[in-house]
N, C-alpha and C positions, 0 to 999 in steps of 0.2 A: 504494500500500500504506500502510497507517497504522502508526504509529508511536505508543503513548502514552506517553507522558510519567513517567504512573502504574509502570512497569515498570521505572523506573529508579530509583525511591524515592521520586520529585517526590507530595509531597503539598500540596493543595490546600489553600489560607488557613492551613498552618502557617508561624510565623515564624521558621522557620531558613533560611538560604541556599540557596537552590536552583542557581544558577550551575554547579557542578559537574556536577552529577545532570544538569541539561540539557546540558551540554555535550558530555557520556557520549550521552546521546542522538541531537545534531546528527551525532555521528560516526560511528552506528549507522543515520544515513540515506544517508551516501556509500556503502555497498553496496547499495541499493536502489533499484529501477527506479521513477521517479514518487511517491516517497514525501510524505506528509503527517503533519507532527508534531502531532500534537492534544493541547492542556490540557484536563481537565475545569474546565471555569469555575469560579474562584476568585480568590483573590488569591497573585500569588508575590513572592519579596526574589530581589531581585541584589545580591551587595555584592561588592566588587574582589579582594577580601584571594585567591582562588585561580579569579579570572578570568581567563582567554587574554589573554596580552601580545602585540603586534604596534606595530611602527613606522611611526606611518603622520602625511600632511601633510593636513590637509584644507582645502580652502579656504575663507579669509573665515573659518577660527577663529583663535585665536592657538593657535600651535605650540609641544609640549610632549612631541615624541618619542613615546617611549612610553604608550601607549591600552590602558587595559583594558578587556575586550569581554564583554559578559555571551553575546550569539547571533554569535560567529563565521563567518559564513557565507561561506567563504571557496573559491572551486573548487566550487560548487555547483550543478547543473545539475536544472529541473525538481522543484524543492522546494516545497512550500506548508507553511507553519506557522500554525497556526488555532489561535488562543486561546478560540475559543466563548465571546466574550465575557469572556473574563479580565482581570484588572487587572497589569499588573508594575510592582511600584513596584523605584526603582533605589537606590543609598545612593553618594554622595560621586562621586569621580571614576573612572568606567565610561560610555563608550558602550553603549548597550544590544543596538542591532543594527546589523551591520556586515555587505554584501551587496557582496564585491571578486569578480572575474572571475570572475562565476557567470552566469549564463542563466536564465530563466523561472522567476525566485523568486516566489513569491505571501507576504505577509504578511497578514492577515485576521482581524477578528473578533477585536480585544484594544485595552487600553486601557495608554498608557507613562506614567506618573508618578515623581517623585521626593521620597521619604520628610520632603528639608530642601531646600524651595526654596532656590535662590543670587540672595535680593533682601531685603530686610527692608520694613517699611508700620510707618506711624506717622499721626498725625495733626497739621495747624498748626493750632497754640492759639493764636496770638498772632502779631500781623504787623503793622509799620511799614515806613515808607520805609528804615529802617536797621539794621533785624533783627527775625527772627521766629524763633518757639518751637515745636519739634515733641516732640508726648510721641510716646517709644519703645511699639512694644506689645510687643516683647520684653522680656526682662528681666533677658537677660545680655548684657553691655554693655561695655566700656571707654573711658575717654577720659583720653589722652594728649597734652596740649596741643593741637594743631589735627588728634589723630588718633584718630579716633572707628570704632571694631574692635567686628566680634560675631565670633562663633565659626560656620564653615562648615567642614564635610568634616576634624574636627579640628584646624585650623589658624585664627587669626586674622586678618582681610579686615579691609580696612578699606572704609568709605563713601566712594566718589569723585563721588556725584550724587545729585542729589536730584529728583524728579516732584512736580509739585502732581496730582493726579488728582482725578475723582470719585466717594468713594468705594462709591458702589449698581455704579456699570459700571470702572469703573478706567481709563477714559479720560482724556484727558490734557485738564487747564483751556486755555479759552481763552488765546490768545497766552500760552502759556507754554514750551514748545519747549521748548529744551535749555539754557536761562539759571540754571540752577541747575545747572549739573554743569562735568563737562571742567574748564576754568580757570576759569571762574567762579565754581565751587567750591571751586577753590583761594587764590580771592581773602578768603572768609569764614575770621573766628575762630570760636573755638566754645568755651562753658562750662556746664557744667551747672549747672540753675539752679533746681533741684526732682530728687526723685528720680523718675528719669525721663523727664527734661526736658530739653532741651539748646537752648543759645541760638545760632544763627547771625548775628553781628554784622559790617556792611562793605558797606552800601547795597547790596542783594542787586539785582541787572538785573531781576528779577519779584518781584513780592508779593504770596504767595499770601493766601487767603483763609481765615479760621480756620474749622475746622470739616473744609474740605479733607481729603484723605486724601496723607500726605507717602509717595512712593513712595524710598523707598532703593537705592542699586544700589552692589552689590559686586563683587569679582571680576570676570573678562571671556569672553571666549566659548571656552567647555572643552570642550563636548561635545555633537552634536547627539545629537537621539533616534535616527535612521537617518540610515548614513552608506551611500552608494552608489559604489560607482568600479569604477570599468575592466567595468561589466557589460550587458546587454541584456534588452531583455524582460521588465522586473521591473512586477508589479500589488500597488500597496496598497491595500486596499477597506477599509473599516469599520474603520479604524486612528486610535484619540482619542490625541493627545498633552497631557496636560495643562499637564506641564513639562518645561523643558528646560536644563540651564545652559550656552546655546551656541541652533543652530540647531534645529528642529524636525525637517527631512529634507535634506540634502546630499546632490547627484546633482552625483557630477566623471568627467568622460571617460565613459558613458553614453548607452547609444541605445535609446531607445523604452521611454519610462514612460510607465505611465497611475493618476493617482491618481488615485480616487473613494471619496467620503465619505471622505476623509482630512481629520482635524479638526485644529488646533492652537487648542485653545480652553479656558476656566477648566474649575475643577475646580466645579462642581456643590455649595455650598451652606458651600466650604470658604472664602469670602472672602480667595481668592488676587485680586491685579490684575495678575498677571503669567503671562504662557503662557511661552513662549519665550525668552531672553533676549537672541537677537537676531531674525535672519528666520523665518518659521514655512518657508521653502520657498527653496532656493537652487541654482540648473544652472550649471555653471560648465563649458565645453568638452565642450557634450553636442550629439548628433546624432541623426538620427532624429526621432520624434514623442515631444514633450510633452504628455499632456493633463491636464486636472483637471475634473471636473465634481463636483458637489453636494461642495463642500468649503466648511468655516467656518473662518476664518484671525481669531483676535483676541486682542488686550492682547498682543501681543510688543514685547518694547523696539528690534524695527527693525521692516525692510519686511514686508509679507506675500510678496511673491516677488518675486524674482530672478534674471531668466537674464542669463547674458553668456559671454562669448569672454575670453581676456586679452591684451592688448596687451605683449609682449616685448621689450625695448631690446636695439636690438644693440648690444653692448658691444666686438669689435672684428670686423676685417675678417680673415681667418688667411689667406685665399687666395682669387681670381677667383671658385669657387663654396663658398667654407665661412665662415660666421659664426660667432663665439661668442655666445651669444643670453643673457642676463640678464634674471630674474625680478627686480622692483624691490621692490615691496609686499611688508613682513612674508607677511601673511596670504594670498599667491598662493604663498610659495616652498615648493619641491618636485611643483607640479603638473607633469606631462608636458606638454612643448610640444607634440610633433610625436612623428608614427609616419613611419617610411619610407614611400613613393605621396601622402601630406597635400598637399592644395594650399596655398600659402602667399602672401599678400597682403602688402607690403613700403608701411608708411605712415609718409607725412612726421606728426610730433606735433607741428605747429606745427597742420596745415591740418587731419588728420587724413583727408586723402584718399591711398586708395592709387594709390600709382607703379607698381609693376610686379610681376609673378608669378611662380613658381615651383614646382617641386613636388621635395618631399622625397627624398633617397635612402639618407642615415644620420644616423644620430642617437647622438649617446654624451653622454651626462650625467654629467657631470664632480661634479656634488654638487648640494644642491638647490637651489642660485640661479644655477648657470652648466650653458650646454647646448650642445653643440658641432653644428652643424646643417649640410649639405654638399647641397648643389640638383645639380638636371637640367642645368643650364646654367651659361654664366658671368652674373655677376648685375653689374648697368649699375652706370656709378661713381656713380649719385645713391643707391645703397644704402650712405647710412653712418652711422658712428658717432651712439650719438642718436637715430637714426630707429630705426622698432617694425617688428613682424610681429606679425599674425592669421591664424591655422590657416584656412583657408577652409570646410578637411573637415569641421568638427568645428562644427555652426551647426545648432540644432532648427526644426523648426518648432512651434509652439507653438498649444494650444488650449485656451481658460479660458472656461467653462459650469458657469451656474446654481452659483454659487460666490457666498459673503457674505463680506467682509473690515472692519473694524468695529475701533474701542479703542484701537486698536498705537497706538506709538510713530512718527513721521516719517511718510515717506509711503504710495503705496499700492504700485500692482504697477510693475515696473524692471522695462522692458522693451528689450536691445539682440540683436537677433539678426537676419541677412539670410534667414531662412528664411518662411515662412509664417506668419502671426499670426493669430490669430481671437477675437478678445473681448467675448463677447455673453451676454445673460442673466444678470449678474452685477449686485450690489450692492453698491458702493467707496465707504467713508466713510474718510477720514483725516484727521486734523490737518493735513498737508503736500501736496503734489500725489496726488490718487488716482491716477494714471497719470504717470511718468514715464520719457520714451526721452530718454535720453543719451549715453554714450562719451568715453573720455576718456583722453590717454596719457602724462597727468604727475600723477596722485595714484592712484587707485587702480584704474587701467589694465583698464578696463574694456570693451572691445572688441564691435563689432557693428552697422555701421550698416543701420539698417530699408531692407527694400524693399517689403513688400506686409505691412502691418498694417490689419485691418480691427475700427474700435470699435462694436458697433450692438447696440441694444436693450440697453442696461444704464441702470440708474440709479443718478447718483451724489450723495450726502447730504452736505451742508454740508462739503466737503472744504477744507483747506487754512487751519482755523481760527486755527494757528499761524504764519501769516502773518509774517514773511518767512521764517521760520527753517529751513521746510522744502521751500519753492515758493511758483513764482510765483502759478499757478492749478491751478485745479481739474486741467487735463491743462500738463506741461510738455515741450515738445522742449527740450531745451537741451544739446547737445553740447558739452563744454568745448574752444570757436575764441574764443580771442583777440577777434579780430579777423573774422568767418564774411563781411564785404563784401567782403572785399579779396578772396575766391576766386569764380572762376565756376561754379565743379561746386557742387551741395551735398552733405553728408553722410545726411540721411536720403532718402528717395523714400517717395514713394504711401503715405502714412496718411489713412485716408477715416475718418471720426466723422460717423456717420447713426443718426436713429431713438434716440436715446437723452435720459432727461430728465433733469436737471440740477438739484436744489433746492439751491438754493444761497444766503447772506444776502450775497454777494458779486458784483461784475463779472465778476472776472473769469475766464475758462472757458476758455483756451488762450494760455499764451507760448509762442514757440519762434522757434527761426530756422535757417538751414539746411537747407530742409525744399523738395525740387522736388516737386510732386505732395500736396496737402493740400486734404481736402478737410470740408465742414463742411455739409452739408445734412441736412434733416429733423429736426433735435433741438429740443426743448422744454425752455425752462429758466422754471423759477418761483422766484418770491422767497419764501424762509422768512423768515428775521425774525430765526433763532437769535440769531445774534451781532452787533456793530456793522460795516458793512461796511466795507474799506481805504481811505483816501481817495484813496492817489496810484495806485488801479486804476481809468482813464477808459474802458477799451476791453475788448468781452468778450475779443476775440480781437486778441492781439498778435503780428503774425509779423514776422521783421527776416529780409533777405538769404536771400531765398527765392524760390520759383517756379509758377508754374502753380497758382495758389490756387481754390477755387472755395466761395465762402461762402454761403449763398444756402438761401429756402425753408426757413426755422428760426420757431418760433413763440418770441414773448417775453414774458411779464406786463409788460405798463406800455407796450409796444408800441415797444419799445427795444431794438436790437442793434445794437451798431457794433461795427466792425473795421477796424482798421489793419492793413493789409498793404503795409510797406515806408513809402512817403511817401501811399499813398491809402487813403482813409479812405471804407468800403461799410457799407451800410445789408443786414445779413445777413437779415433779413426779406423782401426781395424777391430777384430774378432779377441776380445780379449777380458776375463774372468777372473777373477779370486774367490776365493772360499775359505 
């Protein structure tokens, strides 16, 4: 049944607030069988001031309690809402749509904006070994000894980093990575030295190039565009985000998304260099099927996607089968570890290989960093203090088609998940590793060792330009082990990378280690030329403390392919095997 919009007072490309008026609506679809909410195409405003409040934790933002929600969609079963093409721009701090233990939502056919991007751009006028000059293009400004504030969502932000980019694509310069921000940034003085003008003096780690486009970053991750949790069966098709100040789509606790033509990309003609202000796309403890086909993921200040599991410290032992379980990372606490029947994987965070299993029988969460968890059995005495658990249950399989990823910030797609993988027809250009499988359960506990990922028919473009700062190569394994010789098991299994071409001005095209089952045939790599290549990259393919390798039947420009795996060193152009 349809629903318009229009009957609630919502008028099209006026600039008063519409927040209410649709909210009036969302709730006049809870009594309706298969309801569909339709905008007549326009443009609408969200602004907070009498938006739905809810308390909610999302993962990988920073936590700030209470969330204003322009689309509540909260208990929602069998809804589609179709913008026909509409624009919704957002104002200050509101989530726009928020899709919690609902069922078969459809989102479609609309465009998410926000009215004041959360980044400021400028230009380098002037650059030495020992300071360089960015004119501001904004024009309201302050500077207070080394603290240099514009004005966002009413309040005063100050600049904590700075991007050299390009400014036609907003891509990010050559080996420039992240040497102007974080502490680095903290290391520079600053004065204004023109109106307008402002001088960063303190042998800057990079020096950019004048002319440059100086990208600004304020603020930190507030709000994605759509936030998904505790739901299933949710389709977003033909949904453009242009900004975001946060994530683009967060999917926590989740089973079976499909997004197609879901864009996280600039705004068309408005000389933004920023999408998203962190991942265009983030699965945190999802199940079920993942997919994405014909999506454009670019200029976000992090990855283009991100799934993973989270690694749990158990913090003590209460009794034979009950652990108190502890969230570590800021930006994980308040996720739901465990449902009651959840299998559960019990991992040393030294080795990162799991010990032994179990399955959930209650769960009582104590607040949002301690979980009190109680098993099937009694649990062996190597389950202790220290060591982690990964939910078994709660692991996607995952499938990325005919998708372009382009501009962002760091690397490309962060893939850890023991479910199905499939990644083909796609096109990955990044500064930092285009593909990188990790885990890791002493920083930001990221859970999911691979077992059947397959890479084929994709092409990947000069990736990894900002060399070292965001990877090693083009594709990275790198599981965070210490030490990954010293164990016999490894942590990842069975990644094949077949049929895919590779342009690249660099060696090298695969670090990793840890890795039983790798496999590397049928790809073609050409030399572009873009940028100067690494010098201390000897070998395309570097693998350490690993197994069952199979390199072989790859074509190379210049008639060169080597690969070290372990202490032997193969000629990946011909027929050739370890074990």
């Amino acid at each position: 049944m349809l629903i318009r919009v229009e009957d609630f007072g919502v008028v099209p490309d006026s600039p008063e607030d519409a927040t209410l008026a649709v909210y009036r609506a969302i709730k006049q679809c809870r009594g309706i069988e298969r309801p569909t909410l339709v905008f007549p195409k326009g443009t609408y405003r969200f602004k907070p001031e009498k938006a739905f409040e809810k308390q909610l934790f999302i993962t990988n933002h920073d936590q700030r309690g209470l969330h204003k929600i322009a689309f509540p969609l909260v208990g929602m079963d069998d809804l589609t809402i179709d913008g026909q093409g509409s624009e919704f721009v957002f104002y200050g701090s509101i989530i726009p749509f928020l899709i919690e233990n609902s069922r078969n939502v459809r989102l479609r056919n609309m465009t998410i904006d926000w009215e004041r991007p959360m980044f400021e751009q400028g230009e380098f006028v002037r650059a030495t070994p020992e300071s360089f000059d960015i004119r501001l293009s904004g024009p309201r400004y302050e500077l207070n000894g080394n603290r240099l504030t514009v004005e966002y969502d009413g309040r005063e932000e100050a600049i904590w980093g700075i991007h050299e980019v390009d400014p036609e694509t907003g891509a990010h310069a050559y080996g420039s990575g992240d040497r102007l921000s974080w502490s680095s940034f903290k290391k520079l003085t600053l004065e204004e030295v023109g109106k307008g003008i402002i001088r960063f003096s303190g042998k800057p780690r990079h020096v950019p190039k004048p002319g440059s486009g100086a990208l600004m970053r304020l603020g930190r991750r507030e709000h994605p565009g759509i936030f998904l949790k505790d739901s299933s069966d949710c389709r977003i098709e033909d949904v453009t985000v242009h900004h975001a100040p946060g994530m683009g789509l967060v999917a926590q606790r989740c089973a079976d998304i499909s997004l197609r033509g879901f864009n996280v990309m600039r705004r068309p003609g408005a000389g933004r260099w920023v999408t998203a202000t962190a991942d265009a796309v983030h699965f945190t403890y999802c199940r079920g099927r993942i997919e994405l086909e014909h999506c454009l993921f670019e200029n976000q200040l992090d990855d283009p996607l991100n799934v993973h599991g989270i690694y749990a410290r158990i913090a003590e032992r209460l009794s034979d089968d009950t652990l108190l379980v502890q969230l570590i990372h800021d930006m994980q606490v308040g996720v739901e570890i465990a449902d009651p029947g959840d299998d559960v994987r019990f991992v040393d965070n030294e080795s990162l290989l799991a010990y032994a299993e179990a399955t959930v029988t209650s769960v009582e969460k104590m607040n949002a960093r301690y979980t009190v968890i109680s098993f099937d059995r009694p649990l062996p005495d190597m389950v202790k203090v220290g060591n982690v658990l990964e939910n078994a249950t709660w692991s996607p399989d995952l499938t990325i088609r005919h998708c372009t990823f382009r501009s962002n910030r760091a690397r490309g797609l962060l893939i850890t998940t023991p479910g199905k993988v499939l990644v083909e027809h796609n096109v990955i250009s990044a500064p930092g590793a285009g593909i990188k499988i990790s885990g890791d359960a002493n920083s930001w506990y990221e859970s999911g060792a691979v077992r059947d990922v397959v890479i084929r028919n994709n092409t990947f473009l000069d990736c990894n330009y900002c060399y070292p700062d965001w990877g090693n190569a083009v594709i990275d394994i790198d599981p965070e082990i210490e030490h990954p010789e010293r164990f016999s098991i490894c942590y990842h299994r069975n990644i094949r990378i077949e049929h895919n071409e590779f342009h690249t001005f660099d060696s090298g095209i695969v670090s990793g280690h840890s890795v039983d089952g790798f496999v590397f045939r049928h790809n073609r790599i050409r030399r572009s030329g873009s940028f100067p290549p690494n010098a201390d990259r000897i070998y395309a393919i570097e693998l350490a403390a690993s197994r069952n390798a199979d390199i072989s039947d790859n074509v190379a420009e210049g008639g060169s392919f080597m690969a070290l795996v372990g202490t032997d060193i193969l000629n990946g152009l011909k027929k050739a095997k370890t074990v």
